[in-house]
N, C-alpha and C positions, 0 to 999 in steps of 0.2 A: 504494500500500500504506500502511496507516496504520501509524504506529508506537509504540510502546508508550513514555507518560512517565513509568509507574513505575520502569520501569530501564532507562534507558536506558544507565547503564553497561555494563550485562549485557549489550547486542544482543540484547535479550528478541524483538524484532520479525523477525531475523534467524533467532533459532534457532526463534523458533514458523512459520515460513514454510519452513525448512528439515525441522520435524521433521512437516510439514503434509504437503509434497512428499513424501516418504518414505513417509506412511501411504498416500497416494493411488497410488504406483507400488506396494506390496505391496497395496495391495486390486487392483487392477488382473491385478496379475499372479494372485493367488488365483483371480479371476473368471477367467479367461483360461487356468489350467491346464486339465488334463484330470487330471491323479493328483488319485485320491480318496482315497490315504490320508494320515489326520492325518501330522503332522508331531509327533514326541513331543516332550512341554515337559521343559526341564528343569529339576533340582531344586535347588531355593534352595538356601543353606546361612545359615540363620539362626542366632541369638544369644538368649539366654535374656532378655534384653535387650529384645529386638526378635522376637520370634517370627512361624515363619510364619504367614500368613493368604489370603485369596482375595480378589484383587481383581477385581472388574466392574464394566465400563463398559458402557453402554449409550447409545445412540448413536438419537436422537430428530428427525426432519427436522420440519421444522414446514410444508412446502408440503402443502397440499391442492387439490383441484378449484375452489374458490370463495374463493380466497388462502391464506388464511396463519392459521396456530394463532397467535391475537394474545396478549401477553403475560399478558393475565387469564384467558384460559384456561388457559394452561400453569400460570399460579400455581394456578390451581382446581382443575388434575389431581396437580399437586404437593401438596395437601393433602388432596387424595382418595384419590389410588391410591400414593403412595410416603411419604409421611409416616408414614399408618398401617403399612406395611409394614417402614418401616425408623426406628424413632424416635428410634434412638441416634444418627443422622444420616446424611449422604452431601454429597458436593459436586457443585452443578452449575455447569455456563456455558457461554456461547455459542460458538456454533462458524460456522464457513462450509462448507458438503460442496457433493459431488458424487457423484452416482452412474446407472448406468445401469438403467432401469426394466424391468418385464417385457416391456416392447413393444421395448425397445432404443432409446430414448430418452434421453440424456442430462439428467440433471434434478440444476439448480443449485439451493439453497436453503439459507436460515439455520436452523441446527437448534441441539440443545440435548444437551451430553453431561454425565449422571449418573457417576459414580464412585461407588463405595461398599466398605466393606471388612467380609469377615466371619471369623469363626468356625467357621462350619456353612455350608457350600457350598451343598449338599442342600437345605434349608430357603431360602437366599437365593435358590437356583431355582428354586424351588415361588413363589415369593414374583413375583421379577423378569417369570417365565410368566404371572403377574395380571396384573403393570402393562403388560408388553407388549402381552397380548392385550386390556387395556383400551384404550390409547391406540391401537392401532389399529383399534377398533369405534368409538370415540368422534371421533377425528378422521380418519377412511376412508385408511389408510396401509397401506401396502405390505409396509412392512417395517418392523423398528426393525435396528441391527446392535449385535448384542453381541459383548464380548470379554473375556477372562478369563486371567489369572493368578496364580504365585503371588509373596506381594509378605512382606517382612520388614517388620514393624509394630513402631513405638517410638515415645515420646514425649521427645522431647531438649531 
């Protein structure tokens, strides 16, 4: 496992391995249930301060049939499909996943996870529905996995 020298005081390497484990036993178990109904979110209690907002991540595998979405592509599709979309900004970075494919194939790959926070939910899914359904026309993908919350937003 590699470990992280920006903080290492923190056990940044610990808790990001920990809080890795964690997503992969709830996606696991989501995949695995059989109850189809939502589970209700609940509700922030934000500050006038920090107001609510909606956050999504989007979750971007980079394996394909003939390797791998090389980093000039991903920069190419980043200035194509989400830039224009979201110009006030978003963060991404690299990730390591696992998931099981429609064949029931487990498939390991370095992907790439988007964060972004809005205002207008609505509109960021009308928007997000673009880039998804770009980035898997353009690099033959399966899926992308989106996730969505509500997040209290400040600058401190």
């Amino acid at each position: 496992m590699r470990t992280s020298s920006r903080f290492p005081e923190l056990g940044f390497s610990g808790l990001a391995s920990t809080c890795a484990s964690g997503l992969a036993v709830l996606l696991a178990a989501c995949a695995t249930s059989s109850q189809t109904t939502p589970i209700p979110a609940t509700a922030v209690s934000c500050t006038a301060a920090a107001p609510a907002r909606r956050q999504i991540t989007l979750y971007f595998g980079r394996g394909r049939r003939d390797g791998e979405v090389s980093d000039s592509e991903w920069r190419e599709f980043v200035g194509q499909a989400l830039t224009p979309r979201f110009p006030k900004g978003f963060t991404v970075w690299d990730a390591a996943g696992q998931w099981q494919d429609s064949a029931g194939i487990v498939v390991q790959e370095r992907s790439k996870i988007v964060r972004l926070i809005t205002d207008d939910p609505a509109a960021a899914r009308q928007a997000v529905a673009a880039i998804v359904a770009e980035y898997r026309r353009r690099f033959e993908q399966e899926a992308v996995l989106q996730t969505e919350a509500d997040v209290c937003v400040g600058w401190t």
